[in-house]
N, C-alpha and C positions, 0 to 999 in steps of 0.2 A: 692556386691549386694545392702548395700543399698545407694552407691554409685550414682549405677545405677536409684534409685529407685526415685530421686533426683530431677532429670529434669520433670521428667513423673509429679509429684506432681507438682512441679511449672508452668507446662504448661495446667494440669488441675486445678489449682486455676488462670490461665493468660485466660483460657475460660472461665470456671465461670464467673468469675469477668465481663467478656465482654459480658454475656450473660445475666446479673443482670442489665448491665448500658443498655444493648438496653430496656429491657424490661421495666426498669422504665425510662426513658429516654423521657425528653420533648420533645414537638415539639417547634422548633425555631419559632418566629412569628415575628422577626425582619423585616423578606421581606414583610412580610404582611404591616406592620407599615409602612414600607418606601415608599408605594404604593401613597399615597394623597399625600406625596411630590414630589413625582418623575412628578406626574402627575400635579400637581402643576407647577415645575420647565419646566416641557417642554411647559405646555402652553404659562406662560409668560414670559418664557425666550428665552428657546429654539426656538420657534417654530417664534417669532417676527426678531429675527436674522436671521433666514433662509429667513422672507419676504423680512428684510433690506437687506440684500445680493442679493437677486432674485430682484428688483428694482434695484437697482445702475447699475447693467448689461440691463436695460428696456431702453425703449424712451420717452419720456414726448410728445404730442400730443398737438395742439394750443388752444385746450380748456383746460389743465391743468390734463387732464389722461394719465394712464402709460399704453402704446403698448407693449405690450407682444410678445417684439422682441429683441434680442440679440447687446447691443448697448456698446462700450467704451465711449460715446459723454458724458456723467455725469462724468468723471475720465476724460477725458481729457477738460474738462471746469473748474472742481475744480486744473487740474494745470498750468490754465495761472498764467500770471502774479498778476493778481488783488488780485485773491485767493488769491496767493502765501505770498503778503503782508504781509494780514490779518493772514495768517497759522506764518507769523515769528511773528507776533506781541502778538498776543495770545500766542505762545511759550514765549515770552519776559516777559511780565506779569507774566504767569504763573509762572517760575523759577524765577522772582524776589518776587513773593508771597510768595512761599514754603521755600523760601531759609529764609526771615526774619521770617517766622511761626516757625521754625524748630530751628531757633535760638533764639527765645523766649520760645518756648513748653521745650527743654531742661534745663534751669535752671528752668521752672515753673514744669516741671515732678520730678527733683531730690529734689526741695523741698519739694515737697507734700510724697515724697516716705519715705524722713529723719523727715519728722513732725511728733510731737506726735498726731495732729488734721487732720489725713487723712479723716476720714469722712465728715469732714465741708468742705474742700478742696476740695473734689470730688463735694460737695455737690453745689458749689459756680461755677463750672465748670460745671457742668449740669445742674445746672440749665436754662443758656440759651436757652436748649433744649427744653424746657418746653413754649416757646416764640413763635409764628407766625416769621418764618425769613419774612416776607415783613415788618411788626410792627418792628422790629431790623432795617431793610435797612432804613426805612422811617424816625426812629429815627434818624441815624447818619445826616440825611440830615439837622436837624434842629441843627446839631452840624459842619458841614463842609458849609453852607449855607453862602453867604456872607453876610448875617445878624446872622449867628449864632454862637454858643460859643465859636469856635474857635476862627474867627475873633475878638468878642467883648472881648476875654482875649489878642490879636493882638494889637489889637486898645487902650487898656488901659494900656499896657507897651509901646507903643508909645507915647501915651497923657504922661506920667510918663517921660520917655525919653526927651520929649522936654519941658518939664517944668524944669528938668533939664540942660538943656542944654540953657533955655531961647530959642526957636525958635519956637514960638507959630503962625508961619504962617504955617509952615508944615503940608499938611491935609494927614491923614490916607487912603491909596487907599485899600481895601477888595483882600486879597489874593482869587484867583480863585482858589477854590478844587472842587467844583461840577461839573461832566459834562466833569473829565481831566482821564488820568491814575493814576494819583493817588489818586483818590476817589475810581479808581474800584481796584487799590491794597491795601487801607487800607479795605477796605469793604471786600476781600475775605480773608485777613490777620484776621480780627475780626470772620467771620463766622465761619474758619473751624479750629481757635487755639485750639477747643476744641479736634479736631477729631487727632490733632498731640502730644497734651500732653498729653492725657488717655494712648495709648502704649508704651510711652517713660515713663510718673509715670510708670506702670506693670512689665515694663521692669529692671528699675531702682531699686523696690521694689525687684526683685528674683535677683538682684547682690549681690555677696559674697563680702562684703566690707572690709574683711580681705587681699582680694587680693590687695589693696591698701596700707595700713599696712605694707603687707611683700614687697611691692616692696618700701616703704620708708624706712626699715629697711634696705634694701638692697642698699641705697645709690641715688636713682631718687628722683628729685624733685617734689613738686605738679602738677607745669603745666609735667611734661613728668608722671606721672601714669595716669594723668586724659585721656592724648592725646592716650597713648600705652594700661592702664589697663579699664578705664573706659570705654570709647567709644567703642573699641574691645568688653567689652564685653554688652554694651547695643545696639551693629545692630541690633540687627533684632526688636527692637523697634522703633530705628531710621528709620529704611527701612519700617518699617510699616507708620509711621508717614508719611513720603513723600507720599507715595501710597493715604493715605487715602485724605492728602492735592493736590496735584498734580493735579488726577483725576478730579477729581469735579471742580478745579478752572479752569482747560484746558477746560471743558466741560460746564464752567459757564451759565447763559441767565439772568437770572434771578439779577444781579449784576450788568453788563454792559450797561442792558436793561434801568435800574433807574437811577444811578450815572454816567454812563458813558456819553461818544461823541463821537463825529466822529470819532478819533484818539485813541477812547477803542472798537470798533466794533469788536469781538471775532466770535468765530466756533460758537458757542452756537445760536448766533443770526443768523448768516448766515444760520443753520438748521431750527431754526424757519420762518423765513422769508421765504426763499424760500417753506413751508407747507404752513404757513399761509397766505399771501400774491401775489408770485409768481408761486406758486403749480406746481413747479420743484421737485416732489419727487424720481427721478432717481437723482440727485443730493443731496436732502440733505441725501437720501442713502448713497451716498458718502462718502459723510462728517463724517454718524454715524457711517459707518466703521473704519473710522481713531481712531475717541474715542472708538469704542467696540477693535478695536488692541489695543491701548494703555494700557487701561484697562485691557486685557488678559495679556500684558508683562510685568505690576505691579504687575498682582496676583502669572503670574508664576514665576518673580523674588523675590518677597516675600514667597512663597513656598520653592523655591529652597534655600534660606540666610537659615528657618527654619530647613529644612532637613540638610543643611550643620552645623549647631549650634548643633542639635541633633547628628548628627554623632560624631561631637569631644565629648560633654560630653560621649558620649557613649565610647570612645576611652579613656577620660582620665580617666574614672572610672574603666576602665578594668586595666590601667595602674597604679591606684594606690592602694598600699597596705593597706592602712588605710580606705579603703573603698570595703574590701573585692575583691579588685581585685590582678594580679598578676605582678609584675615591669618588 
């Protein structure tokens, strides 16, 4: 009997209990909050994407307006030849940018992450933010300028050199950097080193650097834990790093526009030009499509490395006994 008497008690304290939590029980005001952002997010985001889309598919008309008529004539003008160039060239840059940022931001990440002085670190890396990037562009010009301090340190290990050498008729010709591709690759290399070592330090900082340790106790040398334990486990800081450098230099205007030439002519300016100038806006629709894709397939690929990083920790915590899990 009172066996029986057992359940009946614990199913009227499992309603109680549910009838206690309704009645005191808040109202959630989450949805409410997210209201000015959502509405936020669609106006200038959302809602400008959907015009860029509805353009690219329009007609441009001989005064420079868009006919609200069903056209490919933008999409197959962005893939002649000419584009085409321009679309390899701008790829070109772009992955020779990311690629030396990425290999600079990683020893500048793992140092500031191993420093006792991370805040002055961080502090010396943000700082450029705090700067006019045109006031940054215009600077380097009086540093790559062929009157400027690159040349005149150029020119004065030359002068050195042939006093050396006694050949004091040899005249100093001014290396060309302004106005070449490599003024607009060291310029996007400067801009955005910031934006690649901030996730690569973060990253660097939550590695368990015992896992290095144990695989040098274990008989690997420095370079194979760094190539197998480190990097393994700092992606998805490294994959953030690309994303955040990548984007922005593919989709440059503003860098090519100043330092660049003929021979640095990017996406970036071809969308401007064609608004401001040529007022082909079914075409540089076009274009803004290519960078709104690109952009969508760095966030989802960085999404996707995050979710796949969380799933293992999740996996090997479950698997390990020392961490409350089961072997």
């Amino acid at each position: 009997m009172a066996e029986s008497s057992k359940p009946k008690v614990s199913l009227q304290l499992k309603a109680a209990k549910a009838a206690r939590d309704k009645k005191y029980k808040k109202p959630n005001p989450g949805p409410l909050y997210a209201w000015p952002m959502g509405v936020w997010f669609s106006l200038f985001f959302i809602v400008p994407i959907i015009i860029i889309v509805c353009y690219s598919f329009m007609k441009r008309d001989v005064y420079g307006s868009v006919v609200a008529e069903f056209s490919l004539k933008a999409y197959q003008q962005m893939l002649s030849p000419a584009y085409g160039i321009i679309f390899l060239r701008t790829l070109w840059i772009t992955v020779v940018a990311t690629l030396i940022t990425i290999l600079m931001a990683l020893p500048c990440g793992y140092a500031m992450a191993r420093s006792k002085h991370q805040t002055l670190l961080l502090v010396l890396v943000i700082i450029p933010f705090l700067t006019n990037s045109l006031i940054r562009i215009f600077a380097w010009i009086t540093i790559l300028g062929d009157n400027g301090i690159l040349n005149m340190l150029l020119k004065f290990f030359f002068d050195l050199w042939n006093k050396i050498t006694s050949n004091p008729e040899a005249v100093f010709k001014p290396v060309k950097f302004m106005y070449t591709k490599t003024a607009v690759i060291i310029l996007s290399i400067y801009m955005y080193l910031p934006y690649a070592i901030l996730p690569i330090f973060t990253a660097v900082d939550r590695f368990d650097f015992s896992l290095l340790e144990a695989s040098r106790d274990l008989g690997a040398t420095k370079p194979q834990s760094i190539y197998k334990i480190l990097l393994p486990g700092i992606k998805s800081g490294i994959i953030s790093a690309i994303i955040f450098t990548f984007i922005p230099i593919f989709g440059a205007y503003t860098v090519p526009n100043i330092v660049g030439g003929k021979d640095s002519y990017m996406i970036g300016n071809i969308i401007v030009d064609q608004v401001q100038k040529t007022r082909n806006w079914p075409l540089a629709s076009a274009f803004s499509m290519i960078l709104t894709l690109i952009s969508m397939l760095g966030i989802l690929w960085m999404l996707y490395s995050n979710k796949k990083e969380a799933d293992l920790k999740k996996v090997s915590t479950k698997e390990d006994p020392l961490n409350g899990g089961t072997k």
